[in-house]
N, C-alpha and C positions, 0 to 999 in steps of 0.2 A: 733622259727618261724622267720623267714624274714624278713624285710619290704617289699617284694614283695606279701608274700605270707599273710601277712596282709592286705593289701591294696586289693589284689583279693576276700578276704575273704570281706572286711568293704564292696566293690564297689560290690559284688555278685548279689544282689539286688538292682542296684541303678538305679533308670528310668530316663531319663532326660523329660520334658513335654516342648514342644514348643508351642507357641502361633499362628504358621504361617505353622508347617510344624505336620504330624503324622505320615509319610516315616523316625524315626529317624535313621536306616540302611540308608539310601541315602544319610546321612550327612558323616557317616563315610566312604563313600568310593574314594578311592583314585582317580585321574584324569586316571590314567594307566588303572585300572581297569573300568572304567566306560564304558558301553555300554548304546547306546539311541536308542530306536525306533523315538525318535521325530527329527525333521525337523533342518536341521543344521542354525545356528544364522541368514545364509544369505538368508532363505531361507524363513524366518520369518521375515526380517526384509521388503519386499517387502509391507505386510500388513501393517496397523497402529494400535496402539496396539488398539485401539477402535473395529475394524475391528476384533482382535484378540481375544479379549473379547466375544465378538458376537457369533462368530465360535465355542467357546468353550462351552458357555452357551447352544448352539442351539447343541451341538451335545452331550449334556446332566452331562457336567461340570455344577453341580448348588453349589462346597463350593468355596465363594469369595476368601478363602485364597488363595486353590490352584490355580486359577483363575489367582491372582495377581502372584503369585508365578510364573506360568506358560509363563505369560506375561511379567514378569519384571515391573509390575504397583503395584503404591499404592492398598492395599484396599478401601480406600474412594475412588479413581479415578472408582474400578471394579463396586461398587456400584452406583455410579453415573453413569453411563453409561447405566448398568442395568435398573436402574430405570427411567431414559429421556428415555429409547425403553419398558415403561411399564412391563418390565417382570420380575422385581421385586419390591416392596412394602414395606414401615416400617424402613427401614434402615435410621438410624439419628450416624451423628460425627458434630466434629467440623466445615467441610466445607458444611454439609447439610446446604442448604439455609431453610432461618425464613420464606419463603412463602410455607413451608409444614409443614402440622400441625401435630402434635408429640406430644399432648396433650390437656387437657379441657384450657389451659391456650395462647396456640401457638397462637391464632386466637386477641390474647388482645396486642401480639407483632412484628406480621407479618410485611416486609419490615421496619422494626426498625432501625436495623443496617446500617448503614454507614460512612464508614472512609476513605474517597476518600478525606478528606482536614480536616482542623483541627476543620475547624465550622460547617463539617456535622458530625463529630463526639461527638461535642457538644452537635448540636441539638441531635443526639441518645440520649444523655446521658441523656435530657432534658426530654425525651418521656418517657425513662426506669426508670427515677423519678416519675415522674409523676404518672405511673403504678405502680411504689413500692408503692408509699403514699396510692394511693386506693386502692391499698391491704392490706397495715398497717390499715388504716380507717374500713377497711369489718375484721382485724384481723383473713386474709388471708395468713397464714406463709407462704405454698406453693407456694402464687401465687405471695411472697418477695423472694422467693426463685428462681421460676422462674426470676424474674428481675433480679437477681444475676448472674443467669447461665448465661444469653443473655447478660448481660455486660461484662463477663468473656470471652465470646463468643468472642463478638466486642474486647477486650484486643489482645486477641491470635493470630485470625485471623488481623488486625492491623501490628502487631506484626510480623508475620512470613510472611508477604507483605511488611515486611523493612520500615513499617512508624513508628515511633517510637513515635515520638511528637500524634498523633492519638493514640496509644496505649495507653500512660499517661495515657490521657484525662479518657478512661474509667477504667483504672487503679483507678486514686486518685477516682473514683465516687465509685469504690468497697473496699476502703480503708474506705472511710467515712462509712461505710453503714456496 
């Protein structure tokens, strides 16, 4: 036998699963071959992808993935859009804002976060203390756990907005802890 005909044989059954995409034929096809019904880059670029979002949702595109995929946009951005025009509900990441409640706990850390300077991310850190301890006191693991998420939270977000010295801050507060 081969290594060809090995390889055909092991790969026979082999699925690939994406996270983003369940067209996995549209991956393998070449630029030559490709045909689109859809709208050429320039034609689309007219709209803003918000705009684009919209259009898609409304004419009965409801999976975010493809969504994003279709738009060239984050998923959290399809979602957030969605959800400031009410037409969808429940969806929480990283840049979900803390003034929508995502749980029995959300309502104890609303507008918490902020890392816009290094002493308002202090003070966070100060609040999200605060709330861990009365929840260690009530022997509330959950609701220690929640403080942990929402610092990890502030970390990340911090973080990926290139403030680095804010980031620390809630950093060393989830080292200690």
């Amino acid at each position: 036998m081969t290594r060809e005909d090995l390889l055909t044989q092991k790969t026979k059954n082999f699925k690939l699963k994406f996270d983003i995409t369940d067209d996995v034929e549209s991956l393998f096809v070449s630029d030559a071959d490709e045909v689109s019904d859809e709208p050429k880059k320039d034609e689309t670029d007219k709209h803003t992808k918000k705009e684009q979002i919209l259009a898609l949702y409304k004419q009965g595109v409801t999976d975010l993935a493809r969504i994003a995929r279709e738009t060239e946009a984050r998923p959290s951005y399809v979602a957030q859009v969605l959800q400031s025009e009410k037409l969808i509900s429940g969806y929480f990441d990283l840049y979900t804002t803390t003034g929508v409640e995502q749980n029995v706990y959300s309502r104890f850390f609303r507008n918490v976060l902020s890392f816009k300077t290094v002493d308002a991310a202090c003070e966070s850190v100060k609040k999200i203390d605060r709330l861990y301890n009365y929840f260690e006191r009530l022997g509330d693991r959950a609701g220690q756990h929640q403080a942990m998420v929402v610092a990890l939270i502030g970390k990340n977000r911090a973080r990926w907005s290139g403030k680095a010295e804010e980031a620390k801050v809630f950093s060393e507060w989830l080292a200690a802890h």
